[in-house]
Backbone as CSV, one residue per row, in Angstrom:
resi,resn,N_x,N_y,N_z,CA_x,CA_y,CA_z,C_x,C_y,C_z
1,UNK,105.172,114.279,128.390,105.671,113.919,127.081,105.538,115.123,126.144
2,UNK,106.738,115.609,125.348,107.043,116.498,124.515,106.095,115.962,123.274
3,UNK,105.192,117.516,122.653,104.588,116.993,121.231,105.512,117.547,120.234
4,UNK,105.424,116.873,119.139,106.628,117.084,117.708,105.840,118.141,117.197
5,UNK,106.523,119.298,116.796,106.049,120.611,115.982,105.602,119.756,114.542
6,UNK,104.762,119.234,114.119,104.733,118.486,112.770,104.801,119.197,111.373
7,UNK,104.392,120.566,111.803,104.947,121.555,110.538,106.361,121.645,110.503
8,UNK,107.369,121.783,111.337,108.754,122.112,111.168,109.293,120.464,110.713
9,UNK,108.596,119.436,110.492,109.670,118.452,110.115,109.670,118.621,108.763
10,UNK,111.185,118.030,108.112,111.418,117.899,106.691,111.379,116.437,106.066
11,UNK,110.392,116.242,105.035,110.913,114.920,104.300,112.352,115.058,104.059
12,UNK,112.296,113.507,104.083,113.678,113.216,103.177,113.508,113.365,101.825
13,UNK,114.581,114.329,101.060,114.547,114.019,99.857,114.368,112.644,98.744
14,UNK,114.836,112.042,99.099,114.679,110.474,98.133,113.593,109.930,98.825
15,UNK,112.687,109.800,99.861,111.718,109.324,99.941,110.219,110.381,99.284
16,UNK,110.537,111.670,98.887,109.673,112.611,98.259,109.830,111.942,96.957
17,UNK,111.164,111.977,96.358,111.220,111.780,94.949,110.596,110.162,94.654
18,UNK,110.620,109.291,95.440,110.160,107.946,95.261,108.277,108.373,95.557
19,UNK,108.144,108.607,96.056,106.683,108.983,96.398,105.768,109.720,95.063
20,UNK,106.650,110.748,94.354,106.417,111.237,93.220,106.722,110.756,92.300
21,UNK,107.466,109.540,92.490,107.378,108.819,91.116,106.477,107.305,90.664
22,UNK,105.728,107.727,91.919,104.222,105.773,91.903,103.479,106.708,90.958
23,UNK,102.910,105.514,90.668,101.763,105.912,89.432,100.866,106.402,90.389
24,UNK,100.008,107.272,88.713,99.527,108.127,90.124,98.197,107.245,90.738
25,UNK,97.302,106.448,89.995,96.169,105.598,91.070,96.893,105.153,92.027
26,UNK,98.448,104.993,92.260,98.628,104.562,93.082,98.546,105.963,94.813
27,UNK,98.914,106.513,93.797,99.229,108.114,94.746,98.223,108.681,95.536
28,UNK,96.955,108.649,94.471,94.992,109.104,94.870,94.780,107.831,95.842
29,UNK,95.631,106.475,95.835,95.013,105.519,96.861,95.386,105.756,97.806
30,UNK,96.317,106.468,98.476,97.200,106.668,99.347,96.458,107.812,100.396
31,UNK,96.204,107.843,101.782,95.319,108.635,103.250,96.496,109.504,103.278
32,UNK,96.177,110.768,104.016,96.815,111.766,104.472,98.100,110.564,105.637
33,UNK,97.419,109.790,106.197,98.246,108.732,107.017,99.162,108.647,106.658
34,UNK,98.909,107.840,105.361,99.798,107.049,104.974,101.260,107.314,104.386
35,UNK,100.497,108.841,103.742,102.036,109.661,102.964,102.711,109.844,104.310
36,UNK,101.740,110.460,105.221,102.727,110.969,106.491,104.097,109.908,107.086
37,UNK,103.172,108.932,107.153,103.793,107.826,107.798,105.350,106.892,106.730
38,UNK,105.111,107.448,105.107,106.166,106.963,103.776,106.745,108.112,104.033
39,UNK,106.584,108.901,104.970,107.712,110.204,104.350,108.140,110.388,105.745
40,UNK,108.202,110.446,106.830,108.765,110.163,108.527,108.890,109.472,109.387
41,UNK,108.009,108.148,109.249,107.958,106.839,109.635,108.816,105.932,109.256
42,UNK,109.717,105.137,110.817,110.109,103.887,110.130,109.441,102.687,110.090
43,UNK,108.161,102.755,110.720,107.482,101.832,110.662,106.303,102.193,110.119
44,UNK,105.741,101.286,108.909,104.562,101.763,107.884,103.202,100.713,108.508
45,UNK,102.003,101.691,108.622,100.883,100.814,108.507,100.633,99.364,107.503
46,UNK,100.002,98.724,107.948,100.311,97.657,107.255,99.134,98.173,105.784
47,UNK,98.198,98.831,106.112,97.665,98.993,104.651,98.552,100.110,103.570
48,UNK,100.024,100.873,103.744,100.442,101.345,103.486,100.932,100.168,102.854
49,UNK,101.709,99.401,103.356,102.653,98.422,103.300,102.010,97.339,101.570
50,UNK,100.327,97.241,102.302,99.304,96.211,101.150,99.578,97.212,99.702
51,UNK,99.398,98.583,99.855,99.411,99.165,98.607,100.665,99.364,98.002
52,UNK,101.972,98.970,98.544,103.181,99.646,97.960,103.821,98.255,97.661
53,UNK,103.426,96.995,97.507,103.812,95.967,97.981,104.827,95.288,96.578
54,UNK,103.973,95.958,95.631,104.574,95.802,94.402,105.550,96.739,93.963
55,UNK,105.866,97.841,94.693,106.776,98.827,94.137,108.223,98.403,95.894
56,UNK,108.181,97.740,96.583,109.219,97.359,97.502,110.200,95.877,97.481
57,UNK,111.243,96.908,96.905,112.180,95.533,96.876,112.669,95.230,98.297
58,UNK,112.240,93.574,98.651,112.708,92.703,99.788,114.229,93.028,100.384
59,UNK,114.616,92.938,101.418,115.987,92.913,101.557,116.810,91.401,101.436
């Protein structure tokens, strides 16, 4: 199994700009994980998920 160079990936722009725009206690609550996982992940930890819960509109 191939490992991902994790320095060469790029955020997405609109998920940076949404990320920089939570308040910021919300931002200091947030693990090295968790940004990783809001900014390349399509699937979010669920304690990612507990802290953003109020800033995600339902589909």
């Amino acid at each position: 199994m191939e490992k991902k160079d994790l320095s060469k990936r790029k955020p997405d722009p609109q998920k940076m700009k949404v990320l920089r725009s939570l308040p910021l206690e919300i931002k200091q609550s947030l693990t090295k994980e968790e940004v990783d996982a809001f900014l390349y992940e399509e699937v979010w930890p669920d304690s990612l998920e507990e802290k953003l819960k109020d800033y995600i509109a339902e589909e």
